[in-house]
C-alpha positions in Angstrom: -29.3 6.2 9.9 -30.4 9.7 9.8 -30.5 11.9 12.7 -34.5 11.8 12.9 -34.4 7.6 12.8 -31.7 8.2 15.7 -33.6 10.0 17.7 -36.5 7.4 17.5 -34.7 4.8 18.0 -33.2 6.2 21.1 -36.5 7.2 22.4 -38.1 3.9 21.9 -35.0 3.2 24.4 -36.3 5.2 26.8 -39.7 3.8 26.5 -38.5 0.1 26.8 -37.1 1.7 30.0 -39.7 3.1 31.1 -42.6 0.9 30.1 -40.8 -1.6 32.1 -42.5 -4.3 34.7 -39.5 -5.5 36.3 -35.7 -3.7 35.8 -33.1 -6.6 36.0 -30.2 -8.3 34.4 -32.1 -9.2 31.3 -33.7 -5.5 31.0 -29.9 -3.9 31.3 -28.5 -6.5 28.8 -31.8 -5.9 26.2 -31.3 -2.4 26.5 -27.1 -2.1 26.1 -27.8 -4.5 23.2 -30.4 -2.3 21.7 -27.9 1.2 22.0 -25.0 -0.8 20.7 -27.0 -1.7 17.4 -28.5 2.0 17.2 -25.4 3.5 17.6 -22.9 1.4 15.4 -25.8 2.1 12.3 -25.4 5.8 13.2 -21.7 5.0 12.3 -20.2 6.2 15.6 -17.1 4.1 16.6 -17.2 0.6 17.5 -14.5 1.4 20.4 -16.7 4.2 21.6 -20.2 2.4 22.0 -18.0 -0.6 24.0 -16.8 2.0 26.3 -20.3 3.7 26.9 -21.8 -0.1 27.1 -19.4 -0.8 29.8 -20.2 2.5 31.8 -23.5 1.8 31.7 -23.6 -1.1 32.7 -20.8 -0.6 35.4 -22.8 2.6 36.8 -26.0 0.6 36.6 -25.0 -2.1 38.9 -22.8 0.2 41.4 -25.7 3.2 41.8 -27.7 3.0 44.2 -30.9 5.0 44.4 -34.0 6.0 46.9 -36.1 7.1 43.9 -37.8 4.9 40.6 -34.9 2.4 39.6 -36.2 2.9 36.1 -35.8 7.0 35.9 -32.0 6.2 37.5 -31.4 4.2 34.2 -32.9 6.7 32.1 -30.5 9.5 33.5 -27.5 7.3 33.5 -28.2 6.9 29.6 -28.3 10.5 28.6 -25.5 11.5 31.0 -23.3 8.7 29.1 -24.6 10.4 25.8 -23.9 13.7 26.8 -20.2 12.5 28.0 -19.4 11.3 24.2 -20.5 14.5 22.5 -18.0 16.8 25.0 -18.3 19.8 26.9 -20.4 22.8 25.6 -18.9 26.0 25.0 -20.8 29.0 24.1 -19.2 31.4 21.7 -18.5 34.9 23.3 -20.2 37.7 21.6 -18.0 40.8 21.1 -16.0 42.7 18.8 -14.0 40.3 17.0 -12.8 38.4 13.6 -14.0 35.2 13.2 -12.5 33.1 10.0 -14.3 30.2 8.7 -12.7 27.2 7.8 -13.2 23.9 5.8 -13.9 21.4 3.2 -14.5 22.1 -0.3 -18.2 21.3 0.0 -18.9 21.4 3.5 -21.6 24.4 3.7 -18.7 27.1 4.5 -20.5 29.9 2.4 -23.9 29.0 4.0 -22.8 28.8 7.5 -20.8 32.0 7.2 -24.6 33.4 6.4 -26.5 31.6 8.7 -23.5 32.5 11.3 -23.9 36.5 11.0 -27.9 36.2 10.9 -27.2 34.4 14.3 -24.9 37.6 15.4 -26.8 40.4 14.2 -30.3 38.7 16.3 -27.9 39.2 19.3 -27.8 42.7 18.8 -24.0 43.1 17.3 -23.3 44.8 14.1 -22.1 42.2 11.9 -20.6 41.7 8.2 -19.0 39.4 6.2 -15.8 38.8 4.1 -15.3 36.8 1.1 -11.9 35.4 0.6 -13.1 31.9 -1.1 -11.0 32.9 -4.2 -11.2 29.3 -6.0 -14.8 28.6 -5.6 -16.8 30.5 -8.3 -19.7 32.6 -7.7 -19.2 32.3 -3.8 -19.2 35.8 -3.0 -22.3 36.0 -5.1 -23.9 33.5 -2.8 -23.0 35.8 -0.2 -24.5 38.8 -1.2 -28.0 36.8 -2.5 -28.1 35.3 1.2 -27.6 38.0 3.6 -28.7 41.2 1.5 -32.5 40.5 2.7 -31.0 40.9 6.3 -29.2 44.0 5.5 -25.5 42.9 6.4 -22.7 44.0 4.1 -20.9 41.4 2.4 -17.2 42.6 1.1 -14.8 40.9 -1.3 -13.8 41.4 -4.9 -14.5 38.1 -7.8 -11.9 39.6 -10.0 -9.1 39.0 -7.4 -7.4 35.6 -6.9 -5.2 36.5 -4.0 -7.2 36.3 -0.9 -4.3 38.4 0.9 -4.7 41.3 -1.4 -8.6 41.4 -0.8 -8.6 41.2 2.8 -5.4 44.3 2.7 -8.3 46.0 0.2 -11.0 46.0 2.7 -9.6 45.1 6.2 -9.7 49.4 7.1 -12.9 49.6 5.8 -15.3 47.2 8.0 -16.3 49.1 11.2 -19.2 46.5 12.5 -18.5 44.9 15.9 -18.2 41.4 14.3 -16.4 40.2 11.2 -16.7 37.2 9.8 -14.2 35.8 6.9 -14.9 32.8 4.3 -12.3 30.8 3.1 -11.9 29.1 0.4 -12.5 25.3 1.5 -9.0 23.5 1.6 -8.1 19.8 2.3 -5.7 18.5 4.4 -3.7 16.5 1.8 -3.7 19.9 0.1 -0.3 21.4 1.5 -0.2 24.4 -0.4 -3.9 25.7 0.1 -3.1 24.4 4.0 0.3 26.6 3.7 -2.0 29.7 2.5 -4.6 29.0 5.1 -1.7 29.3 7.8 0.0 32.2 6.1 -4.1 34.1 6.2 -4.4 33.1 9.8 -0.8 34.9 11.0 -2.2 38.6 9.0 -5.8 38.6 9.8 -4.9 37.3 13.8 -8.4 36.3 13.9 -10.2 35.7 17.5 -11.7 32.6 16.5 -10.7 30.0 14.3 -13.7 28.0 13.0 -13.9 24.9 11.4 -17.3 24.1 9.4 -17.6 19.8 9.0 -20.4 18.4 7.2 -21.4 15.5 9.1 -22.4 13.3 6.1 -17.6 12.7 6.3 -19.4 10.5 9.4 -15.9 9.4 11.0 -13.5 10.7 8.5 -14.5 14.2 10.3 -11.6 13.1 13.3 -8.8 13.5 11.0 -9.9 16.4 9.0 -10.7 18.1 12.4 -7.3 17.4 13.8 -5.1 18.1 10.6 -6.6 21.9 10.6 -6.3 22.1 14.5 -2.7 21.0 14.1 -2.3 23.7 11.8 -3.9 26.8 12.6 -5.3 25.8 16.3 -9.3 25.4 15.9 -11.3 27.3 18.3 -14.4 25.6 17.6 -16.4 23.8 15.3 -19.5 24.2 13.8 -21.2 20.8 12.4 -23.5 20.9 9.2 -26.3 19.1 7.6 -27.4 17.5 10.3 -31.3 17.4 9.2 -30.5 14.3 6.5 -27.2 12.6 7.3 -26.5 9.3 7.4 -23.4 9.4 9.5 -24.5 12.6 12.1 -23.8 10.9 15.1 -20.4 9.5 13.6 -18.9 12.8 12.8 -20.3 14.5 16.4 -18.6 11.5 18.3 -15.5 12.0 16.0 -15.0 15.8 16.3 -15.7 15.4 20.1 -12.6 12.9 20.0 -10.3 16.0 19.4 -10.9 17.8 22.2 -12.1 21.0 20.0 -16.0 22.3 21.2 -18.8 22.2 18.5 -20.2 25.9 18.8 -23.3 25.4 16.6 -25.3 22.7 14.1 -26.6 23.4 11.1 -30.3 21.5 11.0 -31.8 22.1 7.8 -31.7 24.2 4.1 -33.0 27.2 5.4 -30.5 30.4 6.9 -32.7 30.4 10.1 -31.8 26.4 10.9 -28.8 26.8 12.7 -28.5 27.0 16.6 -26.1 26.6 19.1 -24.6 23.2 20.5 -25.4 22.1 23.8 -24.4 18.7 24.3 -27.5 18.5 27.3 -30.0 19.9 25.4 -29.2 18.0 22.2 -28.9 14.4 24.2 -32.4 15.6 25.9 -34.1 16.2 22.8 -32.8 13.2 20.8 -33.8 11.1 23.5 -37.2 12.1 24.4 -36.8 14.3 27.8 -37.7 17.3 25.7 -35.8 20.9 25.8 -37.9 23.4 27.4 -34.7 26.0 27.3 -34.0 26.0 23.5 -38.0 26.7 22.9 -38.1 29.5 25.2 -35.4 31.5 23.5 -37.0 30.4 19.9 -40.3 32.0 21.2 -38.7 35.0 22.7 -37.0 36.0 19.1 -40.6 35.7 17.8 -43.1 36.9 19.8 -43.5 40.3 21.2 -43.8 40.5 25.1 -47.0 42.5 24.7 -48.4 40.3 22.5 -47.6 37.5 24.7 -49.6 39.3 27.5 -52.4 40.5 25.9 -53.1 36.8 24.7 -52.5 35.3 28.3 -55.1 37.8 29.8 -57.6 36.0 26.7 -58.1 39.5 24.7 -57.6 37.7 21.6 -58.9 38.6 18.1 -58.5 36.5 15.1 -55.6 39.0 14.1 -53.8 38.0 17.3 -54.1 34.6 16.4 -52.9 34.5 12.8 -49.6 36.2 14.3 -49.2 33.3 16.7 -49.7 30.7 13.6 -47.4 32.2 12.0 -45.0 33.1 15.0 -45.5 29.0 15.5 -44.3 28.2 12.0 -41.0 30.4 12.2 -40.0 28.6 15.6 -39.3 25.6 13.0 -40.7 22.4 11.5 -43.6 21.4 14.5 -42.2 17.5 14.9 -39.3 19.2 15.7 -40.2 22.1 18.0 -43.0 19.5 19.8 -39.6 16.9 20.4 -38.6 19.9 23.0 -42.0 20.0 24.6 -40.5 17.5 27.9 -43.6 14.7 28.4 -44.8 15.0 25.0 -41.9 14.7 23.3 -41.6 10.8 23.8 -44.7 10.1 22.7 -45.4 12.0 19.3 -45.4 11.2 16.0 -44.2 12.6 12.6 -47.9 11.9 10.9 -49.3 13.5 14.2 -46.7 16.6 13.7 -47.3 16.9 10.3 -51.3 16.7 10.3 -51.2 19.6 12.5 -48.3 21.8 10.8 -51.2 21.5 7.5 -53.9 22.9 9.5 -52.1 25.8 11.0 -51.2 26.4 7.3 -55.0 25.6 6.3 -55.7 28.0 8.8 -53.4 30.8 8.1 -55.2 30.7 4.4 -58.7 30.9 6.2 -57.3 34.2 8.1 -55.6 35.6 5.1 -59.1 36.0 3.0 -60.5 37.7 6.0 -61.2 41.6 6.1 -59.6 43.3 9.0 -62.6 44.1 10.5 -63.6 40.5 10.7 -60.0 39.5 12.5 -60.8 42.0 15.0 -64.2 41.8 15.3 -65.2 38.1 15.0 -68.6 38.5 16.5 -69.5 39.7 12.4 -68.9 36.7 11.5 -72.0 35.8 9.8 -73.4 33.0 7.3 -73.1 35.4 4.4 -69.2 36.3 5.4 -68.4 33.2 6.4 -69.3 32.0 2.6 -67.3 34.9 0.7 -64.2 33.7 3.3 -64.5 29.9 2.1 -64.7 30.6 -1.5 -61.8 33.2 -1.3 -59.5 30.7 0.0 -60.7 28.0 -1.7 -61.4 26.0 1.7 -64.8 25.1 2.4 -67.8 26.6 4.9 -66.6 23.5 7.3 -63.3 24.0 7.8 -64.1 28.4 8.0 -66.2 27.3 10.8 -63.6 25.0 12.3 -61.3 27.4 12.5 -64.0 29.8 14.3 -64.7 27.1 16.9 -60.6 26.7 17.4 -60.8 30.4 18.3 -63.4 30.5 20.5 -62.0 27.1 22.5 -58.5 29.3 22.8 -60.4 32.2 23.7 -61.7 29.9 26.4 -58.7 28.5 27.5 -56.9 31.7 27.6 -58.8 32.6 30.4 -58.7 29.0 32.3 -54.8 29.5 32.1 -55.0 33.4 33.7 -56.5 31.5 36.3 -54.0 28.9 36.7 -55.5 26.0 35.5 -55.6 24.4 31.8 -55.1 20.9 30.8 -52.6 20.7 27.5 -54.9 20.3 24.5 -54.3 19.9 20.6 -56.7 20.8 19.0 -55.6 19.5 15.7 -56.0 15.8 16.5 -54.5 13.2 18.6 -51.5 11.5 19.1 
């Protein structure tokens, strides 16, 4: 079951919960039998989902409440959820070493990217050292990744002795945060596992960082405690968790040794990959949305004075390209909409994805405009309107669909500076 059909599942849960006439016996039983089933398919332990059945059920019947029965057993759910995930711990930001360790396969190279892209948006110099000596081309991975975001990747391919390389360079890196790949070790594998230990007591680093792809499901417990047995994990961060099968298996399992996942890695792309919290993520997968996460992806893309100027409805067309394409770097839409709290139960991926190919529809529309016709719609005339179709190859319809869309946010702009505005999508329905 992958993490998208767990989410759905779990949210049709929630719905069963919530749609509801009468909450008794029967309802708890249905709905305890219903998370048992989701859960075992997601692969996380049988022992586990008996233990979170019984505390349900056991909090259930001992709770009492002054306030809708049926919101109570909604809360007790994803506080139960959050509990088997662990505690959230945040990663401090300062100047430090951070070493990356793993499986041979596990999307160590690619995290160690996506990792100092993460950094350097914080506002911390950041750069990265290659020690994978064994894997080959991995420091040309490196460099392909991160030299678009102008951070320094170091290491040498002609060197097999990971010590030597990090003696070579060590005196040279002066950015606030360095972060070393290793070369991706298992833990039958006693002498990679000796050199691992023997890297770990030169470079002292301040965080020891295990990268697990989720797709081990279970198997991710042992791994997980045979390199915290060895070098003392500080954290873990948990990969490709857009596609797996076993996702909820391997958070369960790494939970179950007591080491914090720092961040998940949700997709292909360097820019899917956030921090862990355990709240949020519950929230999210279960429909209650996640208001938080959004407002920090929004804040990385849109300017404050953009923002403003929008809010006060002095919008041009120019304005609004930037906040289509502002709304396509905060992620895929089914995904960002999930964190939207009272829509996220209710939408659907056909819904999502409608709408994600009109904003791109749209964005081709803009992108045959002249300047002076994004800032000045009011030209807009039949002969213009013509060229603008036949440049994007769209047709006159959907040029003047997009000029209604802007005029009805123009419009609502203004209902919102005034403190009132119904949510509307304009793309459809759902």
């Amino acid at each position: 079951m992958s993490l998208e059909k767990l989410g759905e599942s779990l949210r049709n849960v929630v719905k069963k919960i919530l749609n509801s006439v009468l909450v008794d016996d029967k309802l708890i039983n249905d709905v305890i039998k219903d998370l048992q089933k989701i859960l075992i398919s997601a692969d996380v332990n049988v022992k586990l989902v008996l233990e979170l059945s019984n505390r349900i059920r056991e909090r259930v019947k001992k709770e009492k409440v002054n306030y809708d029965r049926k919101q109570h057993i909604v809360k007790i759910l994803y506080e139960e959820l959050t509990r088997i995930i662990g505690k959230k711990r945040k990663l401090e930001l300062k100047k430090m070493k951070i070493m990356l360790l793993g499986l041979q396969g596990s999307g160590k190279t690619t995290t160690a990217a996506k990792l100092a892209r993460y950094i350097k948006s914080k506002g911390l110099s950041v750069s990265v050292l290659c020690l994978d000596t064994y894997r080959p081309a991995a420091y040309e991975q490196l460099v392909q990744l991160l030299k678009p975001l102008n951070i320094k990747v170091y290491g040498d391919p002609n060197e097999k002795d990971p010590i030597k390389i990090y003696e070579k360079f060590s005196n040279k890196i002066r950015t606030d945060v360095l972060i070393i790949d290793t070369a991706g070790r298992h833990k039958n594998q006693k002498e990679l596992f000796e050199e691992m230990k023997k890297l770990s007591s030169i470079i002292k680093p301040d965080e020891r960082i295990l990268v697990i792809d989720s797709t081990i499901g279970q198997a991710a417990r042992e791994q997980a405690r045979a390199f915290h047995k060895e070098v003392g994990i500080t954290g873990i961060i948990v990969t490709k968790l857009d596609g797996s099968a076993k996702g909820g298996g391997a958070l369960t399992a790494v939970a179950e040794t007591g080491a914090p996942i720092l961040f998940i890695g949700t997709g292909e792309k360097i820019e899917d990959f956030e921090e862990f919290d355990p709240d949020r993520f519950i929230s999210r997968l279960i429909g209650l949305g996640d208001i938080a996460t959004l407002l920090e992806r929004a804040k990385e893309v849109i300017k404050e004075e953009e923002a403003e100027r929008i809010v006060k409805g002095e919008i041009t067309l120019l304005d609004l390209e930037k906040q289509l394409e502002n709304i396509l770097k905060l992620g895929k839409l089914k995904d960002v909409l999930k964190m939207i709290p009272g829509i996220s139960l209710f939408i659907n991926k056909e819904f999502a994805d409608l709408t994600e190919k009109k904003i791109k529809d749209y964005l081709v529309i803009l992108k045959s405009m002249t300047y002076e016709e994004k800032v000045n719609p009011k030209i807009l005339n039949s002969s213009r309107i013509r060229r603008i179709a036949f440049g994007s190859g769209k047709s006159v319809d959907e040029v003047r669909e997009l000029i209604q869309y802007y005029n009805q946010m123009k419009k609502a702009m203004k209902l919102l500076k005034r403190g009132k505005i119904p949510i509307r999508f304009p793309f459809g329905k759902f």
